[in-house]
Backbone bond lengths (Angstrom), bond angles and torsions (degrees), N, CA, C in turn:
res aa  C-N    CA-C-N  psi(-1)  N-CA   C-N-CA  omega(-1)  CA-C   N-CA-C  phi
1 X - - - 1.460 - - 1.518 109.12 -
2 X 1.268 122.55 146.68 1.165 124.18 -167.75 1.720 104.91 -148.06
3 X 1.555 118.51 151.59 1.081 110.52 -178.33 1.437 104.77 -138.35
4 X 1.551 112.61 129.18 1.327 139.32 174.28 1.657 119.79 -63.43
5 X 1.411 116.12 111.01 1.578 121.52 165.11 1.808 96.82 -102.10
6 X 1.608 103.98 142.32 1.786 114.07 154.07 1.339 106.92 -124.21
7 X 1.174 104.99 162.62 1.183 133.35 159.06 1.714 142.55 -174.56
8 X 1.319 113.88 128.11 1.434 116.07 -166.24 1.988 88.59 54.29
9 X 1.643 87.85 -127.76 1.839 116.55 -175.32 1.568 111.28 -85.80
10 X 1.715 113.66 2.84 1.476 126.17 -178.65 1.574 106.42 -88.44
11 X 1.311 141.08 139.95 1.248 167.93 154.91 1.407 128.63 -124.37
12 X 1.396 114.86 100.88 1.529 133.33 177.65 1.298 127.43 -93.65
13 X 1.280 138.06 107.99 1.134 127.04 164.18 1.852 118.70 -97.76
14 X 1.473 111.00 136.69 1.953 105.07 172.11 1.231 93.11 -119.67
15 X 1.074 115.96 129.76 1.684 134.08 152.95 1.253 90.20 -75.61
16 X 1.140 113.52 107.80 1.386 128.63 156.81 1.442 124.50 -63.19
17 X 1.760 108.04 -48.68 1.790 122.77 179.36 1.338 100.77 -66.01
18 X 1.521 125.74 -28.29 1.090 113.87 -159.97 1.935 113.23 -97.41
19 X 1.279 140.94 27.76 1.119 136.27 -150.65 1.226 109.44 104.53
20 X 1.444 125.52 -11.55 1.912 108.37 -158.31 1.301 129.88 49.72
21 X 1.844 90.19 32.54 1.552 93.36 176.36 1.601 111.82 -99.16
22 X 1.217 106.56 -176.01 1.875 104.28 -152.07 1.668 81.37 -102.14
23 X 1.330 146.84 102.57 1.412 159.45 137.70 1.357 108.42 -18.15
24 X 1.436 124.63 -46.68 1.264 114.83 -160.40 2.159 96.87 -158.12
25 X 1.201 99.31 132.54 1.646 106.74 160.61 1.521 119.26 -123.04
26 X 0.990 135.37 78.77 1.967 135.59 -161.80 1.560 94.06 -79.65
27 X 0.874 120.95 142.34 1.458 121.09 151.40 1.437 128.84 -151.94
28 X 1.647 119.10 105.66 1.030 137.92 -145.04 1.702 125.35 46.02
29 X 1.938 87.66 57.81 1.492 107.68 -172.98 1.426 120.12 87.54
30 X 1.439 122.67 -37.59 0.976 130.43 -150.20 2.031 114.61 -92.86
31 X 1.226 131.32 110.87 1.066 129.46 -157.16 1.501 106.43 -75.95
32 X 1.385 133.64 150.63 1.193 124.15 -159.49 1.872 113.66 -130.86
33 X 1.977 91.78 -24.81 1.615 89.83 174.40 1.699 97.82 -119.51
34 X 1.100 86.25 155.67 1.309 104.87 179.84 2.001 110.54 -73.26
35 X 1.504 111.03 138.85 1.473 144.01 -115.61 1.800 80.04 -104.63
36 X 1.362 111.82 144.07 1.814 114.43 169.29 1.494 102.77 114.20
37 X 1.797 102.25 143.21 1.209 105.13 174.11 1.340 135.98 -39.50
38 X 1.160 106.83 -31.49 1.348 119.69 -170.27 1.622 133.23 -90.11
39 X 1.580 87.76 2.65 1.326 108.42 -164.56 1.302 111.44 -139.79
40 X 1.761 135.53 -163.92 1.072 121.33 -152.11 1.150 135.47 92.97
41 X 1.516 137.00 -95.94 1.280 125.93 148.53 1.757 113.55 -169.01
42 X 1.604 117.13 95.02 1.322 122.13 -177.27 1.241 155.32 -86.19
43 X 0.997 135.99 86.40 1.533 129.68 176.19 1.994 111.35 6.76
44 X 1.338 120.06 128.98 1.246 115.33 178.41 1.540 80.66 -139.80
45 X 1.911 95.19 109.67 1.905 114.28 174.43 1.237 110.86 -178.38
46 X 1.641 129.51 139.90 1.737 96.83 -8.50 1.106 155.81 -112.63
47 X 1.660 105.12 64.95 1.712 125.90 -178.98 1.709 88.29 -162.27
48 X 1.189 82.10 151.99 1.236 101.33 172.25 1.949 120.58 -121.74
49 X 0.974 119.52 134.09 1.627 129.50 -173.52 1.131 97.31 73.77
50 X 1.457 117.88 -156.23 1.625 139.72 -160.45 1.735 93.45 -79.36
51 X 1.363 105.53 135.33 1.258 117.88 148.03 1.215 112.94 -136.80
52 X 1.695 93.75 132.39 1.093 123.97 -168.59 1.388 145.85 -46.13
53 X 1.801 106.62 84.78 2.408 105.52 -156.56 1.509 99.73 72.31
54 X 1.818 132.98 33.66 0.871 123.64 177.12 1.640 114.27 48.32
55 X 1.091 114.80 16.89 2.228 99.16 179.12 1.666 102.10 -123.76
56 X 1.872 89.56 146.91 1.279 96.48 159.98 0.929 126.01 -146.86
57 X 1.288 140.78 164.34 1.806 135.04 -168.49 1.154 113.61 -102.16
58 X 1.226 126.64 129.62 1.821 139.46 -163.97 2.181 84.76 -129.93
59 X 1.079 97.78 80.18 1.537 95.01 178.90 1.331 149.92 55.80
60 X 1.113 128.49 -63.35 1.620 133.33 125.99 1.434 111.72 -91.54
61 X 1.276 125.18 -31.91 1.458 124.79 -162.91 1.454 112.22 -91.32
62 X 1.849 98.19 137.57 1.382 89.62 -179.04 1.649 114.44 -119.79
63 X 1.463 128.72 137.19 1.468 117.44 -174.22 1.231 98.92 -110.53
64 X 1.365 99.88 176.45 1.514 122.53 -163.75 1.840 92.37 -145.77
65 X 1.448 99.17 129.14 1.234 101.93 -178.21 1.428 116.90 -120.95
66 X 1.386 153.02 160.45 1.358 134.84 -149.42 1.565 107.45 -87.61
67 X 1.520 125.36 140.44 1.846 124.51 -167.33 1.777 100.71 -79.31
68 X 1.227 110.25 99.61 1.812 93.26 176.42 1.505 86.72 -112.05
69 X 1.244 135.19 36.35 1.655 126.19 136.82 1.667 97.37 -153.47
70 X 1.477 97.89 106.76 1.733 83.69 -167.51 1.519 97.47 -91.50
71 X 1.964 106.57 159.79 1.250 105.57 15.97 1.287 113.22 -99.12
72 X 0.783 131.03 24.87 1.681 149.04 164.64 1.441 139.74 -62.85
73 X 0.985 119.99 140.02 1.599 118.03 158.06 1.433 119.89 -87.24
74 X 1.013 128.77 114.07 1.535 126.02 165.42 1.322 141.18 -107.12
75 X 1.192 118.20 119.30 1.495 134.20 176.76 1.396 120.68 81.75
76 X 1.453 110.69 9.01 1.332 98.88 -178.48 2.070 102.84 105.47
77 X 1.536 101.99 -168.64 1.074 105.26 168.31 1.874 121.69 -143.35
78 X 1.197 89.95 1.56 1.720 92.99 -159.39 1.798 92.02 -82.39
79 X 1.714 120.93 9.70 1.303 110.46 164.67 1.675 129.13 -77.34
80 X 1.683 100.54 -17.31 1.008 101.40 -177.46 1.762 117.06 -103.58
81 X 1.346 122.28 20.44 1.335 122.15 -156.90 1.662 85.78 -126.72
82 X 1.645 103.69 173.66 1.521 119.70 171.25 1.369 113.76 -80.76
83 X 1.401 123.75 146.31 1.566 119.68 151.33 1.383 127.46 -99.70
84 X 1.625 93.39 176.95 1.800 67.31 168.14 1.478 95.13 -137.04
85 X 1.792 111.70 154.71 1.121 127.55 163.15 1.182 118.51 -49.26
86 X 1.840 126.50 126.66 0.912 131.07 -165.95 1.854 90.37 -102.45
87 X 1.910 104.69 -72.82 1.300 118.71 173.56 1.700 114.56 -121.15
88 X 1.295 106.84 124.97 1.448 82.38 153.55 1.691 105.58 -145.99
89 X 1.748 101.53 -175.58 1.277 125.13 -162.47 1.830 107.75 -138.35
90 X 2.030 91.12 -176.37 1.544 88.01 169.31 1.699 116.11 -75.20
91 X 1.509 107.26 -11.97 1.611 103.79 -171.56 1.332 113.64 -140.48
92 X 1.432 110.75 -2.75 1.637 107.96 169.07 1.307 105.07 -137.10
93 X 1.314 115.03 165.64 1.674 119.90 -174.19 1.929 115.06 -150.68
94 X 1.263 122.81 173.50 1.686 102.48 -176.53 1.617 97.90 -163.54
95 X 1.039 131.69 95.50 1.121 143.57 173.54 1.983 130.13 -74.18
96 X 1.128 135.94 136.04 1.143 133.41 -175.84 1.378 121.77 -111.47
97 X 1.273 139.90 121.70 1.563 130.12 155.72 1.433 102.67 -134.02
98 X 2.290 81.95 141.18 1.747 94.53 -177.02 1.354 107.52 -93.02
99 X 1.315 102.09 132.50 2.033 112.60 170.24 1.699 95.41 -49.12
100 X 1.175 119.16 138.53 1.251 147.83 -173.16 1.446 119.68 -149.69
101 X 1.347 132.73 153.40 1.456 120.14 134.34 1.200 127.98 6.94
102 X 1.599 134.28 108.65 1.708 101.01 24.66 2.004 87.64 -101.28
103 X 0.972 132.93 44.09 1.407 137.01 174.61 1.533 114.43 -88.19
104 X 1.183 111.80 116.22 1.355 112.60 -161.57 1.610 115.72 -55.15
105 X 1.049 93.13 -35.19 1.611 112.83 -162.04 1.591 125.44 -109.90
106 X 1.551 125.50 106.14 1.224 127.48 -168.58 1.309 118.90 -58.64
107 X 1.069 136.14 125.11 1.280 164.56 104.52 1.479 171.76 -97.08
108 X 1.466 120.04 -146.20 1.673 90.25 165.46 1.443 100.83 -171.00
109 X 1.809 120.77 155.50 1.078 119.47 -161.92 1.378 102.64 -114.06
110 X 1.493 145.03 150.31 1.023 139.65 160.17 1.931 120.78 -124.58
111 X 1.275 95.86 117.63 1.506 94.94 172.38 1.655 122.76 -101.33
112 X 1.432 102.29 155.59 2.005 94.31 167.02 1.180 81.86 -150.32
113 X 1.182 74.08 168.04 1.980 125.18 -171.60 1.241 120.56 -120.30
114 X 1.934 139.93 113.52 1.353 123.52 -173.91 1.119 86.67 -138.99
115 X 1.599 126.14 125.64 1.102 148.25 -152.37 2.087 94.18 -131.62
116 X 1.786 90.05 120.35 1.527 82.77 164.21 1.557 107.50 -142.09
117 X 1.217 115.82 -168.11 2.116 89.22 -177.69 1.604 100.16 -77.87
118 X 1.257 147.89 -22.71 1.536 124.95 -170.16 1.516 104.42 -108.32
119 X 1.906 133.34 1.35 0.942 122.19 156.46 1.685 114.69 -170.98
120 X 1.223 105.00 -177.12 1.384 129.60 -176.72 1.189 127.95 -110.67
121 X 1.205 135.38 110.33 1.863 127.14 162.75 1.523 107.31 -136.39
122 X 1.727 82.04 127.29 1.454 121.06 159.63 1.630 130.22 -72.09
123 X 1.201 112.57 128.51 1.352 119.04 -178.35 1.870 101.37 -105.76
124 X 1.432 105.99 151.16 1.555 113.71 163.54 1.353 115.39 -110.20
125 X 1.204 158.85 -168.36 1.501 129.06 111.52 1.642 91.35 -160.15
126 X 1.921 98.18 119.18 1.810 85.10 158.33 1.158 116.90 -103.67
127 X 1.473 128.01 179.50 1.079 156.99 142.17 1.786 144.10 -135.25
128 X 1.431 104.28 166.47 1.269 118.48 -151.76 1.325 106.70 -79.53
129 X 1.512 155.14 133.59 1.606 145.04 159.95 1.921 97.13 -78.07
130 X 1.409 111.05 3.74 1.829 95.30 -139.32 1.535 83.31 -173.32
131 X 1.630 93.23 -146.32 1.739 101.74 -157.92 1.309 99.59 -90.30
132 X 1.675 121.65 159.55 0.995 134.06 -165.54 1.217 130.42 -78.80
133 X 1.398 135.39 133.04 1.765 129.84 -154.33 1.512 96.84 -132.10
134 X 1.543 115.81 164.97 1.203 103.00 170.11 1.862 117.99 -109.90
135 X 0.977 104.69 137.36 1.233 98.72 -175.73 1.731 129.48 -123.45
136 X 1.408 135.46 -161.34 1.042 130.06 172.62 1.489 115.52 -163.51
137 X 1.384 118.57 158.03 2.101 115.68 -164.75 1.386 100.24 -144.72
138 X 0.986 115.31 137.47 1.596 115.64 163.56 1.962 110.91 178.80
139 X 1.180 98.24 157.68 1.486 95.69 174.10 1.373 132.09 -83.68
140 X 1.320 132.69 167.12 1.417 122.89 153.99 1.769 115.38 -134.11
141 X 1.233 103.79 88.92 1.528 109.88 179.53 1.252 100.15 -81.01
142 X 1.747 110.75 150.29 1.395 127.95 -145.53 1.949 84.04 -123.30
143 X 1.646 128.61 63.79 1.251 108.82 176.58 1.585 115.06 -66.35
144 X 1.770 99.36 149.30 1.491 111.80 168.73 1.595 97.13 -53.70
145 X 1.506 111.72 148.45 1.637 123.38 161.53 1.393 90.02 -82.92
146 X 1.238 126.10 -39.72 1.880 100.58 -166.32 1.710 83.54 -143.99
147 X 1.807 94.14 155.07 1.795 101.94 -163.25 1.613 73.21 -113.58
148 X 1.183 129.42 44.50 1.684 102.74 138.57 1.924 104.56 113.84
149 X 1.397 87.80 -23.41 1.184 96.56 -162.49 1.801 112.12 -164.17
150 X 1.240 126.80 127.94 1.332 134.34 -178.36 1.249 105.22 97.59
151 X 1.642 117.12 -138.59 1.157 120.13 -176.15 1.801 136.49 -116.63
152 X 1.048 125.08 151.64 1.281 120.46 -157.92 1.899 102.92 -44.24
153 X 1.229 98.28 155.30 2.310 108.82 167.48 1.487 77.00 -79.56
154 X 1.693 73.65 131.59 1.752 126.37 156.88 1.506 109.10 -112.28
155 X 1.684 95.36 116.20 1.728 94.77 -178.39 1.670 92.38 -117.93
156 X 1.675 89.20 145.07 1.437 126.39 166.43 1.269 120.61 -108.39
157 X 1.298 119.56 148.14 1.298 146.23 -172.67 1.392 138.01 166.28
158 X 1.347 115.13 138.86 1.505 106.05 -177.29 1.608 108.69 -120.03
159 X 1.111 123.79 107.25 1.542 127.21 -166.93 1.906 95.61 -97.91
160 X 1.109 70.24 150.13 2.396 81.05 177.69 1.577 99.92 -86.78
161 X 1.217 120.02 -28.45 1.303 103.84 -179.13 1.731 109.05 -164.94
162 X 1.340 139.77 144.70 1.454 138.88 -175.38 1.569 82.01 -108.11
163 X 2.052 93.18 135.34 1.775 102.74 149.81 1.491 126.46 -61.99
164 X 1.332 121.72 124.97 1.530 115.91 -164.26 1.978 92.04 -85.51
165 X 1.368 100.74 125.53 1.329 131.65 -174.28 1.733 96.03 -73.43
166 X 1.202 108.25 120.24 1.849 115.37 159.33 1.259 103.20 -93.75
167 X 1.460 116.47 162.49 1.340 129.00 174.54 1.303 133.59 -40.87
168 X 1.657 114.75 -15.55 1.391 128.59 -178.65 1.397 101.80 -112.56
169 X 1.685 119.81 30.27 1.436 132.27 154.86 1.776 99.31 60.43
170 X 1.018 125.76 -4.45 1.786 126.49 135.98 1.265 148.45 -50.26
171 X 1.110 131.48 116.26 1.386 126.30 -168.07 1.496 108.92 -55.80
172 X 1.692 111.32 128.59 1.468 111.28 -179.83 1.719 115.91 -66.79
173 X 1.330 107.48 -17.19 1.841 113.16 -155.83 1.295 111.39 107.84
174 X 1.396 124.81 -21.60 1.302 110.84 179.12 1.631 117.69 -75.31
175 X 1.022 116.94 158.31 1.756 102.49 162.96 1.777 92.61 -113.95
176 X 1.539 105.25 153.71 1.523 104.78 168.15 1.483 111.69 -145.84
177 X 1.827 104.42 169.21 1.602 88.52 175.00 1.822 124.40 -47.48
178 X 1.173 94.96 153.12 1.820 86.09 163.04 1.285 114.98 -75.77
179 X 1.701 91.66 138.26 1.377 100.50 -175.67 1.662 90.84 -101.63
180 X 2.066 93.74 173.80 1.439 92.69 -175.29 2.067 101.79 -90.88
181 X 1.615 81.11 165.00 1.514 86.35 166.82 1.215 148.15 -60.20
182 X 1.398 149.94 176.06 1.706 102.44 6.76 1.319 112.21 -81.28
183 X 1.378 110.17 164.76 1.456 111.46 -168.88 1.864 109.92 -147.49
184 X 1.295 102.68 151.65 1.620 132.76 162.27 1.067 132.46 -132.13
185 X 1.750 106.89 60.79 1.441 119.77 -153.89 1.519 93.11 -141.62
186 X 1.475 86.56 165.86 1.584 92.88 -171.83 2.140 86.73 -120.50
187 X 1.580 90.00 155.16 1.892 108.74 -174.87 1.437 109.18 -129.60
188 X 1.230 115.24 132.36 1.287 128.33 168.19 1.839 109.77 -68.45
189 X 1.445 100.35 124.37 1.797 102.33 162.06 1.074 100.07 -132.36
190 X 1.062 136.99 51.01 1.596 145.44 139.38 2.089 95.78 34.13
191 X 1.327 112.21 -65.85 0.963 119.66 -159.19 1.734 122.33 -99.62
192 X 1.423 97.76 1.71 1.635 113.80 167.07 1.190 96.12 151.48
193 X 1.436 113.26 155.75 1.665 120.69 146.08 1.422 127.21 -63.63
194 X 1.416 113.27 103.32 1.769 97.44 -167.52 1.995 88.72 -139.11
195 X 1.534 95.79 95.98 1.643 117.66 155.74 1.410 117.84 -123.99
196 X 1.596 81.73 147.74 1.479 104.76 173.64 1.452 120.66 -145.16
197 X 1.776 86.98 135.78 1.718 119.35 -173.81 1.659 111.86 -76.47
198 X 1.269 140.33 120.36 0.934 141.67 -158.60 1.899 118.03 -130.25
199 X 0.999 93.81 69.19 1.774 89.80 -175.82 1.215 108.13 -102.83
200 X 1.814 102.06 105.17 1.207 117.10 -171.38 1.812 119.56 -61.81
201 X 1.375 103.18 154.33 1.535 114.88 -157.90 1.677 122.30 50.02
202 X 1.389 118.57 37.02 1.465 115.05 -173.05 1.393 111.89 -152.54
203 X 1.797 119.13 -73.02 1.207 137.08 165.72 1.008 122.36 -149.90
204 X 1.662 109.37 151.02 1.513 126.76 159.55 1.071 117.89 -103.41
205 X 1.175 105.96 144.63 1.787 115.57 -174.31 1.278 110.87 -149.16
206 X 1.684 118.23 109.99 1.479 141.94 -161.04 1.836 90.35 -90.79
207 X 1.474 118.24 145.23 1.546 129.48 160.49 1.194 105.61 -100.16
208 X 1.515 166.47 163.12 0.943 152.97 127.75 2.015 126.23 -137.86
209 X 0.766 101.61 158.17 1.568 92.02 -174.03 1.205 110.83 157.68
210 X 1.610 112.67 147.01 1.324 111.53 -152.54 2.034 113.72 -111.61
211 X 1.654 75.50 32.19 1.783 111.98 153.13 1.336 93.99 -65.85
212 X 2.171 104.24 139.03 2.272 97.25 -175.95 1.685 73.65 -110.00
213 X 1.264 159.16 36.80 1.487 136.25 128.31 1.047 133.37 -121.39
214 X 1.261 151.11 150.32 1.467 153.12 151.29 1.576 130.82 -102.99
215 X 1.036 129.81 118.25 1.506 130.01 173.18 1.514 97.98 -66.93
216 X 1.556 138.49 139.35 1.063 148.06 117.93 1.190 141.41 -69.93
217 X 1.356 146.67 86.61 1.627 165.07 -164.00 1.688 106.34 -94.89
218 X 1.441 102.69 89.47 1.675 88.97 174.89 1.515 97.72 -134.04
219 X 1.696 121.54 53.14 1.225 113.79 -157.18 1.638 90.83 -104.41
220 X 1.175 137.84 -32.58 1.242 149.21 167.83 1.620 118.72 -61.69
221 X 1.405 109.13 136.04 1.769 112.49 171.18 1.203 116.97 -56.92
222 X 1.541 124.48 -30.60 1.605 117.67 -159.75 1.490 110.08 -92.58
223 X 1.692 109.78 -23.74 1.188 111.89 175.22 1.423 131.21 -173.53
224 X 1.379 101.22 170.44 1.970 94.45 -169.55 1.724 97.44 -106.79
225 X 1.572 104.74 138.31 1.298 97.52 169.33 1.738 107.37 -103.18
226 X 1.571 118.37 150.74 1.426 116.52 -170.11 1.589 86.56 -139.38
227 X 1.388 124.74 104.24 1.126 157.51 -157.20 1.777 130.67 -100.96
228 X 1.406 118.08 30.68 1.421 115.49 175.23 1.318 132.22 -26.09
229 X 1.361 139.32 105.55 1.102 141.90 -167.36 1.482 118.68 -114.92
230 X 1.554 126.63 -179.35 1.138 117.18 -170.50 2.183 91.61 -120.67
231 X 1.042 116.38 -16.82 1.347 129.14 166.77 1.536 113.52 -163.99
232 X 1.594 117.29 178.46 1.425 123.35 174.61 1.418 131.87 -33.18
233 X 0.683 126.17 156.17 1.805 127.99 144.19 2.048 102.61 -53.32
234 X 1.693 113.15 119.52 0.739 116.32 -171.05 1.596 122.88 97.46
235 X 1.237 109.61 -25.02 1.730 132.12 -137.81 1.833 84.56 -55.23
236 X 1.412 138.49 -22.99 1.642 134.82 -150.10 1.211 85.65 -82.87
237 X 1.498 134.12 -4.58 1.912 114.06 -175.45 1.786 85.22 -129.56
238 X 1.426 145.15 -42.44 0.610 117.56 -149.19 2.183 109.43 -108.18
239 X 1.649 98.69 -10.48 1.354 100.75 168.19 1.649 103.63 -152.16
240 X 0.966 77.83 70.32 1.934 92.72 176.08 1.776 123.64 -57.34
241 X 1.295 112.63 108.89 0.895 119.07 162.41 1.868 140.01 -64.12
242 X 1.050 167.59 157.82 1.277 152.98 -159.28 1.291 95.80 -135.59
243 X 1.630 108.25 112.94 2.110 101.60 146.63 1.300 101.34 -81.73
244 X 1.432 112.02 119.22 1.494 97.43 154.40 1.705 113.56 -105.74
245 X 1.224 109.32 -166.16 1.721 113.88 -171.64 2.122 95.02 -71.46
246 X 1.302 122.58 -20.02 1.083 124.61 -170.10 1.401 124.25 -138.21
247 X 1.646 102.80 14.93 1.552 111.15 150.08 1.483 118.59 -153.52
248 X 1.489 98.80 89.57 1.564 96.11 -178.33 1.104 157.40 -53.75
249 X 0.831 149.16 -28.86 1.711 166.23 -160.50 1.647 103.29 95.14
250 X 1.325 108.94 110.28 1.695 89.63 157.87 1.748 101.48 -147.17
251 X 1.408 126.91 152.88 1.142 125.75 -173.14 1.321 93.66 -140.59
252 X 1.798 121.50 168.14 1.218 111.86 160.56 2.011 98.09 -139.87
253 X 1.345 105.57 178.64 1.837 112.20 176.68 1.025 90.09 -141.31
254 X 1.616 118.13 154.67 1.224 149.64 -173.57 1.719 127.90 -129.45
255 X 1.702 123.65 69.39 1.062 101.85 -166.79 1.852 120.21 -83.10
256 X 1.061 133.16 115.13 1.690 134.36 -155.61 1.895 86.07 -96.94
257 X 1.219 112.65 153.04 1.336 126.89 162.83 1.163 128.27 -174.19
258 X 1.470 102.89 150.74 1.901 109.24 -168.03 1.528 104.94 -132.98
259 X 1.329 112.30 155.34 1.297 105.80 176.46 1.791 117.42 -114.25
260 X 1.642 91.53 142.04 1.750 91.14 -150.27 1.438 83.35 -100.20
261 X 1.416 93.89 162.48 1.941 119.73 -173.56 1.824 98.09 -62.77
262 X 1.148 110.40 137.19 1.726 124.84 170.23 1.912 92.90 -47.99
263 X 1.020 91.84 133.34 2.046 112.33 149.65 1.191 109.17 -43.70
């Protein structure tokens, strides 16, 4: 089941059954993420990127979460499960999934969707049924490198610092300059997430959000992933965040876009 947002020349689709990930973004016809279950654009909760042998420490206690990229855990799990419709509309929508098994700790995630013709923002927000865990939210939209026609996305950005990657594709602790691409690294913006997608003679497409990291994924031909996060790859052992019963987690992303004059 899937549920339809419009607006103006904007067209949204969320597979809801499928992750509550966004299937499809058209805008003025034109498709923007790249096509397949697996892709599109997903909720990563509650962690986002690799964590580390799947474990993390909740105070004395330590969990172990299942390796679906070993030896790792990745992204969480609420990409692969159903949600459920909380509200929706012709231009906004709000979806629910309860933390369950194998997640130690009860809770629940809530997303929305506000669809207008020049953009989109996503909301996360968890919370606690119980005692407090640490967690993490962020997306991973799967953009087309090329919409079909013209020339490949040119992404911009100025990050304060890239996590320096160890061999087990984990951040060592260091921060370092950014290096150039290609890359599967995550960047410090201290001061927001602020990228931009650039496919010359067609569209621009701004990320923004006042998430301070982003993973960048441009290791694949079909597409670049530009990744707002709420901490690192790993971040549940090494910068742990707290749901408690009275401060939840909530973040939101902002994609803005205009369409630029043909070459």
């Amino acid at each position: 089941m899937s549920t339809q947002l419009s607006a103006g020349g904007a067209e949204l689709t969320v597979d809801q059954d499928n992750g509550c990930r966004i299937s499809s973004l058209r805008i003025d016809g034109t498709e923007v993420l790249r096509q397949g279950a697996h892709f599109g654009s997903f909720p990563m909760v509650p962690w986002c990127g690799r964590l580390g042998e799947g474990r993390f420490r909740n105070g004395a206690a330590v969990h172990q979460m299942p390796l679906n990229h070993p030896p790792h855990a990745l992204h969480g799990f609420a990409r692969d499960s159903a949600w459920r419709p909380a509200r929706t509309g012709s231009t906004e929508a709000s979806f629910c999934y309860d933390l369950t098994e194998p997640w130690p700790y009860p809770g629940r995630v809530t997303q929305t969707f506000e669809l207008t013709e020049d953009s989109l923002t996503l909301g996360l927000g968890i919370e606690t049924y119980g005692d407090s865990f640490p967690a993490q939210a962020g997306w991973h939209p799967w953009f087309l490198r090329n919409l079909g026609h013209g020339e490949d996305v040119v992404l911009g950005f100025e990050p304060a610092w890239q996590e320096e990657r160890g061999a087990d594709y984990l951040p060592t602790g260091r921060r370092i300059e950014p290096l150039p691409g290609p890359w599967d690294d995550c960047f410090g913006m201290p001061y927001g997430v602020d990228v931009t997608l650039t496919w010359p003679g067609a569209l621009e497409l701004k990320v923004t959000s006042r998430a301070e990291w982003v993973v960048v994924y441009d290791e694949q031909p079909e597409a670049v992933c530009v990744e707002p996060q709420t901490g690192p790859p790993n971040g549940l052992n090494t910068t742990p965040r707290l749901v408690t019963p009275v401060d939840p987690l909530e973040v939101t992303a902002t994609w803005t876009w205009r369409r630029l004059p043909a070459g």
